[in-house]
C-alpha positions as CSV (number, residue, x, y, z in Angstrom):
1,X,121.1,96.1,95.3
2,X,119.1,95.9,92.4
3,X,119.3,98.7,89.6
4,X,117.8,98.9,86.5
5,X,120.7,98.6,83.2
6,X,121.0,101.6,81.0
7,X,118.0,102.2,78.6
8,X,115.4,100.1,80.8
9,X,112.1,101.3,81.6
10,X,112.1,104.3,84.5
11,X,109.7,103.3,86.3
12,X,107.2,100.4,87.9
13,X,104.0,100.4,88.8
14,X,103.6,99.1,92.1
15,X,100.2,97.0,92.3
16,X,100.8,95.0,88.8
17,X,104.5,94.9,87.6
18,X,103.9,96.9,84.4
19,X,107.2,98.3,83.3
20,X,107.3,102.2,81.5
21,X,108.8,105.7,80.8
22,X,108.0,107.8,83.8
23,X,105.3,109.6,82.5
24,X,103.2,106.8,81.8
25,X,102.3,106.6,85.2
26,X,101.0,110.4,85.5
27,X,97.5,109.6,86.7
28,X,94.7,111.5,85.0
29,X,93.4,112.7,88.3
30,X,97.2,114.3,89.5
31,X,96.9,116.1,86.6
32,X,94.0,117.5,87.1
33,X,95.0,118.7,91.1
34,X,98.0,120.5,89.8
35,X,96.2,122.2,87.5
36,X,93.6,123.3,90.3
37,X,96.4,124.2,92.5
38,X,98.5,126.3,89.9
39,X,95.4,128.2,89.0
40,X,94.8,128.7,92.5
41,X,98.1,130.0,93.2
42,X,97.6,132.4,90.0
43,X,95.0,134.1,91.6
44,X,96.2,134.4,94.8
45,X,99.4,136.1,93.0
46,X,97.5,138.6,91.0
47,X,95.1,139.2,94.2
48,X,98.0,139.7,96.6
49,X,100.0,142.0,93.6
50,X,96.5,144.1,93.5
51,X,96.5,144.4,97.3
52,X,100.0,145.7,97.1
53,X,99.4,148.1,94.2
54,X,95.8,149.8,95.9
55,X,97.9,150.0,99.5
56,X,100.6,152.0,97.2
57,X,98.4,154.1,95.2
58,X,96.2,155.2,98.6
59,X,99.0,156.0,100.4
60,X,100.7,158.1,97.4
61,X,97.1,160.3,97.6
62,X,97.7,161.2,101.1
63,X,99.1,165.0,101.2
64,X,96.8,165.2,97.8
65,X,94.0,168.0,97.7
66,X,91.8,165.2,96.8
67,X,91.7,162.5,99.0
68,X,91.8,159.2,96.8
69,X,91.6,155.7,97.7
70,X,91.8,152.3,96.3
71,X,90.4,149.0,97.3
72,X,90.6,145.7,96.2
73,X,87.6,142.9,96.5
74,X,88.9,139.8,96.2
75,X,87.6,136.3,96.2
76,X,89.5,134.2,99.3
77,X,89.2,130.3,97.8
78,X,90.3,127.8,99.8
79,X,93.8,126.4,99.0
80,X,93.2,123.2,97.0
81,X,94.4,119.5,98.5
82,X,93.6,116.4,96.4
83,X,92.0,114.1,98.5
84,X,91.4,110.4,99.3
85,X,89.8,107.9,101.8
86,X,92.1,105.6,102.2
87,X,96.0,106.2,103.9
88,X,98.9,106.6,101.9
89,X,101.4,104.1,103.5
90,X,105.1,105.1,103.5
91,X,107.6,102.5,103.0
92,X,111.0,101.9,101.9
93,X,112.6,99.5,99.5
94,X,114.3,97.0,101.1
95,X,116.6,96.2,97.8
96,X,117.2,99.2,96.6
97,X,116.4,101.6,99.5
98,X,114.0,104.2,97.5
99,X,111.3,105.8,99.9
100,X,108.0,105.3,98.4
101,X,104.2,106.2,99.0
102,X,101.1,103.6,97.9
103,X,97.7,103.1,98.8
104,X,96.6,100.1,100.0
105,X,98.3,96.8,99.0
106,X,101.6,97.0,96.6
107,X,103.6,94.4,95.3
108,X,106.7,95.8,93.7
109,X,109.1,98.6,94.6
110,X,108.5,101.8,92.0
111,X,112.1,102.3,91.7
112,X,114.0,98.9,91.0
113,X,110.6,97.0,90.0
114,X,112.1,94.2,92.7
115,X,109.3,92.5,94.9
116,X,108.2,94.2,98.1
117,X,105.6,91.8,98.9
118,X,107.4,91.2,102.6
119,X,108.1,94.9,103.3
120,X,104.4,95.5,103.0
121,X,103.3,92.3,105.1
122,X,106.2,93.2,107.7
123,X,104.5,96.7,108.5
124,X,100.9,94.7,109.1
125,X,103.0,93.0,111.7
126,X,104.2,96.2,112.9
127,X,101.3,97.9,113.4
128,X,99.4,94.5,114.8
129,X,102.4,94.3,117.6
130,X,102.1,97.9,118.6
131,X,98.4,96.6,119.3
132,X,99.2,93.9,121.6
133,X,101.6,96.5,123.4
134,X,99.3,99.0,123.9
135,X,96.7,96.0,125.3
136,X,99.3,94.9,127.5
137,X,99.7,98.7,128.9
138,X,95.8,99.3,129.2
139,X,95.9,95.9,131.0
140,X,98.5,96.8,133.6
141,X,96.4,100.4,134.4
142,X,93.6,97.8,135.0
143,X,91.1,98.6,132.3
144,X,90.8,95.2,131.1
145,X,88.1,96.0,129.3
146,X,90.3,97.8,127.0
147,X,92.7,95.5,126.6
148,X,90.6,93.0,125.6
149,X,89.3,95.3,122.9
150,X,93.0,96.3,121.7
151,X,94.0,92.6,121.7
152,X,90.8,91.6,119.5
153,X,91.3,94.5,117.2
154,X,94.7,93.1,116.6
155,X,93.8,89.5,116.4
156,X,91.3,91.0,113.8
157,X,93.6,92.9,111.6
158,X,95.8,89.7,111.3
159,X,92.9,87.5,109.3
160,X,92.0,90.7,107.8
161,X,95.5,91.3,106.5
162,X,96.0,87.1,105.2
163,X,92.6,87.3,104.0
164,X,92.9,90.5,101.9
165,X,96.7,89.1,100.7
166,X,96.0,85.7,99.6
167,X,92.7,87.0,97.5
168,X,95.1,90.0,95.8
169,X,98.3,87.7,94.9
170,X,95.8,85.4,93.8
171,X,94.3,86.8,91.3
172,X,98.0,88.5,90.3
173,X,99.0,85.1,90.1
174,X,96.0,83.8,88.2
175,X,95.9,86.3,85.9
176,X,99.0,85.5,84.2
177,X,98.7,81.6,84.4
178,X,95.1,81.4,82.7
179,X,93.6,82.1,79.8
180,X,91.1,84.6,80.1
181,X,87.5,82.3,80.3
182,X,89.7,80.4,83.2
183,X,90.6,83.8,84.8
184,X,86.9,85.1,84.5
185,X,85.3,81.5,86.8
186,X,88.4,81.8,88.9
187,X,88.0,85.6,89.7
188,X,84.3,85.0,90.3
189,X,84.7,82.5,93.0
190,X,87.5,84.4,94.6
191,X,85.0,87.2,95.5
192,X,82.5,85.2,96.2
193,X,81.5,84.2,99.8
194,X,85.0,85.2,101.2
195,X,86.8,81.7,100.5
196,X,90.4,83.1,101.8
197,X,89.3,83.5,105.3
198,X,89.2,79.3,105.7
199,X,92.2,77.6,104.8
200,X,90.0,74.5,103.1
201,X,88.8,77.1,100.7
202,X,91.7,79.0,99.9
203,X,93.9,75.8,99.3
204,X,91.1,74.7,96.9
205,X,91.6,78.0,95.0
206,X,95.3,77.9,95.1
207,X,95.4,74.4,93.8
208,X,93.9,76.2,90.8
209,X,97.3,77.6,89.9
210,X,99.1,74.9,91.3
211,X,100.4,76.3,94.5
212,X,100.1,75.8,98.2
213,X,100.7,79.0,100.0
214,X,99.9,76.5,103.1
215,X,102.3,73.8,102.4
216,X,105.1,75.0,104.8
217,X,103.1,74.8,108.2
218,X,103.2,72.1,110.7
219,X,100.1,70.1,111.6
220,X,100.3,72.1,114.8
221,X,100.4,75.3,113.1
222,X,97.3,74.4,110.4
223,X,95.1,73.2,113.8
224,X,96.4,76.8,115.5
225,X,95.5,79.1,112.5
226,X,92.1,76.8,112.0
227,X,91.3,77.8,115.7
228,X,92.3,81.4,115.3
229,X,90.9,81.9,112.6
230,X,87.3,81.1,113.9
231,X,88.2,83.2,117.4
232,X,88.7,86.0,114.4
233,X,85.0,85.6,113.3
234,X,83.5,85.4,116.8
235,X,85.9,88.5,118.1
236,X,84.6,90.7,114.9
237,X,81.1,89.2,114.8
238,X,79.9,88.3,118.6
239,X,81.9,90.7,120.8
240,X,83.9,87.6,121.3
241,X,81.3,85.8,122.9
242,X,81.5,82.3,122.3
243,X,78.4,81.3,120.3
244,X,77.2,77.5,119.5
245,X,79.0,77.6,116.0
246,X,82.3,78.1,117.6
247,X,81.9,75.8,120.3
248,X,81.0,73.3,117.8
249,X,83.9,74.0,115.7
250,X,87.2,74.0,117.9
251,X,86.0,75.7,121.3
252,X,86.7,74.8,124.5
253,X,84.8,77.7,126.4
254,X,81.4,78.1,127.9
255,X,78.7,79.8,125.4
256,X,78.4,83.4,126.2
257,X,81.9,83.2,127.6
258,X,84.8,85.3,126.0
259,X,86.9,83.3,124.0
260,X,90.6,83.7,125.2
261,X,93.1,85.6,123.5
262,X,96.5,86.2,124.4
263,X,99.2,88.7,122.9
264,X,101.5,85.6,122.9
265,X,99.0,84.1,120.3
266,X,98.5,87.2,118.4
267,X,101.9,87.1,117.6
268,X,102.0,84.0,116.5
269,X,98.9,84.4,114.2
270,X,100.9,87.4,112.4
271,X,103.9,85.3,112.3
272,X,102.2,82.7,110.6
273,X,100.3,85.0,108.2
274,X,103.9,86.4,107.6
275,X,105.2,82.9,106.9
276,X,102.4,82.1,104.4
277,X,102.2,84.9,102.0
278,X,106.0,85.8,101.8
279,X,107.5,82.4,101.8
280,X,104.6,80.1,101.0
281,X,103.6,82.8,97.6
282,X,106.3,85.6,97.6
283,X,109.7,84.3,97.7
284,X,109.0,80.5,96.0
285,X,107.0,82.3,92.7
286,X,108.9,83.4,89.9
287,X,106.2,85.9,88.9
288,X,107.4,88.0,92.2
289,X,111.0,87.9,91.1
290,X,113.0,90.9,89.8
C-alpha cells in the first residue's frame, strides 16, 4: 500500500494532483458553514439556558404573596446545512484503503495522492449494471415499457460517463504537456461541439498529446462502440426511434422503429468505456502515477 514518507505533504487534492499541508485545502465556503452553524448552536445554548432559568425562577415564585412569572421569547432559526446540487459520491481507496467523499469526477486518492481514476470509473459500472438489473426485473413483471426505459437510461449513462471522462483527463493531460497558447486552442475545441462523444473526433484530439486512449480495441470493438454510440444519441434524442440519420449511419432497423438494445450489450458498452479510460489513459500515463 502506498504511504506518504515522513515530512511529505498531508494531503491531495483529488481533481488536480496538487500536493499540501492539510489546511490548504480548507475551502473558503466550509469555513464560512461552520461558522453559521457554531453561531447557530450559540444561540440555541443561550436560548435553551434562558428557558431553563425563567422555568426556575416561576416555579421559585409559587408559594410567593406575589405571583411572579418569567418568559422567554426566543427566535427558533432553522438548524443550518451547507448545501449543494450535485451528489457527494463515497468511495474508498483502493491502494491505501482511506474512505473518501468527492463531488463529481476525481482523479487521485486524498490520502496517499495514488491514482483512483478506475475506482471512480468502476462505480459508473456499478450503478449502470444495477440498471440493466432492474430492466431485466421490470421486464419479467411484463412492463416492457419500463424496461426499455431502464435499459436506455443505462446505455445513456455509459456514453455520458466516456464522454465526460475522456474530455476531463484530457484537458488534465493537456494541461501539463502544452504551453499555455497550445493549452488555450486545445481547451477551446474540447468544449466545442462535444468532439468526445465520436471516436474520429476524440482520437483527433488525443493525437494532440500524443496518445490513443482507443488503441487497445479490436476492429470489432471500434465498429460496436461506433454503433452504440449512435443508438446513445437516438435513445437520448428520439425516444429511441430510429430516425433517417441513424439508419444511414449503421442501422439496420425500420425508421420509427425502436432501435434494439440489450443488457448483454450494455454491459459490453461499460466494459469497453472501462477498458478505454483506465487502461487506454489511466494506467499507461505517467502523469496518473503515484
Amino acid at each position: 500500500m502506498l504511504r506518504r514518507k515522513p515530512g511529505t505533504a498531508g494531503c491531495t487534492c483529488p481533481y488536480c494532483g496538487h500536493d499540501g499541508q492539510d489546511d490548504a485545502f480548507v475551502a473558503p465556503e466550509d469555513v464560512k458553514a461552520i461558522e453559521d452553524y457554531v453561531a447557530w448552536a450559540v444561540e440555541e445554548d443561550v436560548g435553551d439556558f434562558l428557558d431553563k432559568l425563567a422555568t426556575d425562577f416561576t416555579r421559585s415564585q409559587q408559594n410567593s404573596l406575589i405571583s411572579l412569572s418569567m418568559t422567554v421569547q426566543r427566535s427558533r432559526n432553522m438548524r443550518p446545512h451547507p448545501w449543494r446540487e450535485d451528489l457527494l459520491r463515497g468511495l474508498t481507496c483502493d491502494l491505501c484503503g482511506r474512505a473518501y467523499g468527492v463531488y463529481a469526477i476525481a482523479l487521485f486518492c486524498p490520502d496517499c495522492g495514488g491514482r483512483n481514476i478506475h475506482v471512480h470509473f468502476r462505480r459508473e459500472a456499478e450503478l449502470v449494471r444495477k440498471q440493466v438489473e432492474l430492466s431485466a426485473q421490470a421486464e419479467a413483471q411484463d412492463d416492457e415499457e419500463l424496461g426499455y426505459r431502464l435499459l436506455g437510461n443505462a446505455h445513456e449513462d455509459v456514453l455520458t460517463a466516456l464522454e465526460t471522462y475522456l474530455k476531463v483527463l484530457f484537458l488534465f493531460l493537456a494541461k501539463r504537456r502544452c504551453d499555455a497558447a497550445t493549452f488555450e486552442k486545445l481547451e477551446k475545441e474540447a468544449r466545442r461541439g462535444n468532439p468526445f462523444q465520436r471516436i474520429d473526433r476524440g482520437s483527433r484530439l488525443y493525437a494532440e498529446i500524443n496518445l490513443d486512449p482507443f488503441r487497445l480495441l479490436s476492429a470489432e470493438d471500434r465498429d460496436f462502440l461506433i454503433l452504440h454510440i449512435e443508438k446513445r444519441h437516438v435513445i437520448g434524442h428520439n425516444l429511441g426511434l430510429a430516425d433517417e440519420k441513424y439508419l444511414e449511419n449503421v442501422g439496420h432497423e425500420n425508421e420509427g422503429e425502436n432501435v434494439r438494445i440489450l443488457g448483454a450489450d450494455v454491459l459490453r458498452f461499460a466494459d469497453l468505456a472501462y477498458r478505454i479510460i483506465v487502461e487506454g489513459i489511466e494506467s499507461s500515463e505517467p502523469e496518473f502515477r503515484p
